[in-house]
N, C-alpha and C positions, 0 to 999 in steps of 0.2 A: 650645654656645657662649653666653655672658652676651650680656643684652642690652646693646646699645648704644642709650642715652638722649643725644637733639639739644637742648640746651637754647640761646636765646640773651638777653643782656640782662646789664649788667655784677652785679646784683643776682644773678646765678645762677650767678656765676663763681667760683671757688677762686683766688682771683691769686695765696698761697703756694704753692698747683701749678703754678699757670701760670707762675711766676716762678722755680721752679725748673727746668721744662720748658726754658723759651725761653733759661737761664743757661746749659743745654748747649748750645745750638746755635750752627751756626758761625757767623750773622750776627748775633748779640747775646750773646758768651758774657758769665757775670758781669753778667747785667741787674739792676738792683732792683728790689724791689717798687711803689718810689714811681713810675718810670721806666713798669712796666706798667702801675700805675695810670692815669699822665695817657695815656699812647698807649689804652687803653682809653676812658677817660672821652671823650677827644676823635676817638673812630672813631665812624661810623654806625649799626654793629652788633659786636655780640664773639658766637661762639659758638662754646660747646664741648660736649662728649661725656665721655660718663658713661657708664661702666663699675660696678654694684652702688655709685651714690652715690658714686664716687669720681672726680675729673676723670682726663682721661687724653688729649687730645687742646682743641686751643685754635686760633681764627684768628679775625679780623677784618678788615672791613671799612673805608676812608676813602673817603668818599664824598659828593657834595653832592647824593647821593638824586635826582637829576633825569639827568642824562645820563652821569656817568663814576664808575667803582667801583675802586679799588684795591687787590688782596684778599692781604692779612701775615697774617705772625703762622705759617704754618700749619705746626702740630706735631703730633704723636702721638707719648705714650712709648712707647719701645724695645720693649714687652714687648707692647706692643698695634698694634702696625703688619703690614698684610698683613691685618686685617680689614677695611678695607672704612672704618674712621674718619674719615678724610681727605676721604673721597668723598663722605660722609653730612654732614661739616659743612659741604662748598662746596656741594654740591646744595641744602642748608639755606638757604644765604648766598644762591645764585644766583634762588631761588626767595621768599622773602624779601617778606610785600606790603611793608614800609617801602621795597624798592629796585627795585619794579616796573618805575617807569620808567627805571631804569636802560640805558643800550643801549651802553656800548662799557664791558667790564672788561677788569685788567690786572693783571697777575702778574709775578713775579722769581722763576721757580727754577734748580736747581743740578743738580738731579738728580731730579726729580716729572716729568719732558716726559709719558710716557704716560699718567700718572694724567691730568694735568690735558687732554691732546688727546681723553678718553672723555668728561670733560667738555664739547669743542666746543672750547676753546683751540686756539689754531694758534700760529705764530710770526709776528711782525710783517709784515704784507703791505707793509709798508713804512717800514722801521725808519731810512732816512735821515729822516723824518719826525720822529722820537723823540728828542729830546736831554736830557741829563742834565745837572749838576752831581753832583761824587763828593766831598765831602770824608771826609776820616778822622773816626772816631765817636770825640767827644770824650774824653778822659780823666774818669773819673768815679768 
C-alpha cells in the first residue's frame, strides 16, 4: 500500500487537483479554481493527502479557532477511497494545535455517517436548535 502523506496549509495544496476533485462532487459540481482559491484562502486550515506527491484527497476547516469549527470540502478521488484518507485528514484537522481550543465542530454529510461517528460525530443532540438559511448556489 503507498503511503499516505497529511500535509496542511494553502502553500501545500494542488488547487488544480483540488479543483478538479471538488467540480465532481454533488455539492459543488463545475467549481473554479478562483472560487477554491478564496474558500481556501479565507478557512482556518486546508488539508490534504498525498498519495507518491500527488494530491488525492482535500478538506478544510472555517473556523474562529476559539470555540466553533466547521469542517468542508471533504473529498478523496474515486481511486483512493476505502483507504483510510478521509479519516487521516480529519483526525489531522481535529487534532490540529492552530484549533486546539476549539470545542463544538460541525459537518454536513450525505452519506460519510459511520466514517465520521468513528470519529466521535454524533447527530445533533438538538437540531430544533440549528437553523439555516438555504439559497440556491449562484449561477457562475
Amino acid at each position: 500500500m503507498a503511503e499516505i502523506v497529511i500535509k496542511d496549509g494553502t502553500e501545500n495544496m494542488d488547487f488544480e487537483a483540488v479543483t478538479d476533485m471538488l467540480g465532481g462532487s454533488y455539492w459543488v459540481p463545475g467549481i473554479r479554481l478562483d472560487e477554491v482559491l478564496k474558500g481556501a484562502v479565507n478557512s482556518a486550515l486546508v488539508v490534504g493527502a498525498f498519495i507518491g506527491g500527488t494530491q488525492v484527497g482535500y478538506c478544510r476547516a472555517i473556523s474562529d479557532k476559539t470555540r466553533f469549527a466547521y469542517i468542508s470540502d471533504v473529498f478523496v478521488r474515486g481511486d483512493c477511497r476505502g483507504m483510510g484518507v478521509a479519516k487521516r485528514m480529519v483526525e489531522h484537522m481535529l487534532n490540529h494545535p492552530s484549533l486546539q481550543d476549539v470545542y463544538q465542530w460541525l459537518l454536513r454529510t450525505t452519506d460519510a455517517h459511520e466514517l465520521y461517528r468513528k470519529l466521535g460525530f454524533e447527530v445533533l443532540a438538538a437540531p430544533d436548535k440549528i437553523m439555516e438559511i438555504r439559497r440556491q448556489r449562484p449561477e457562475r
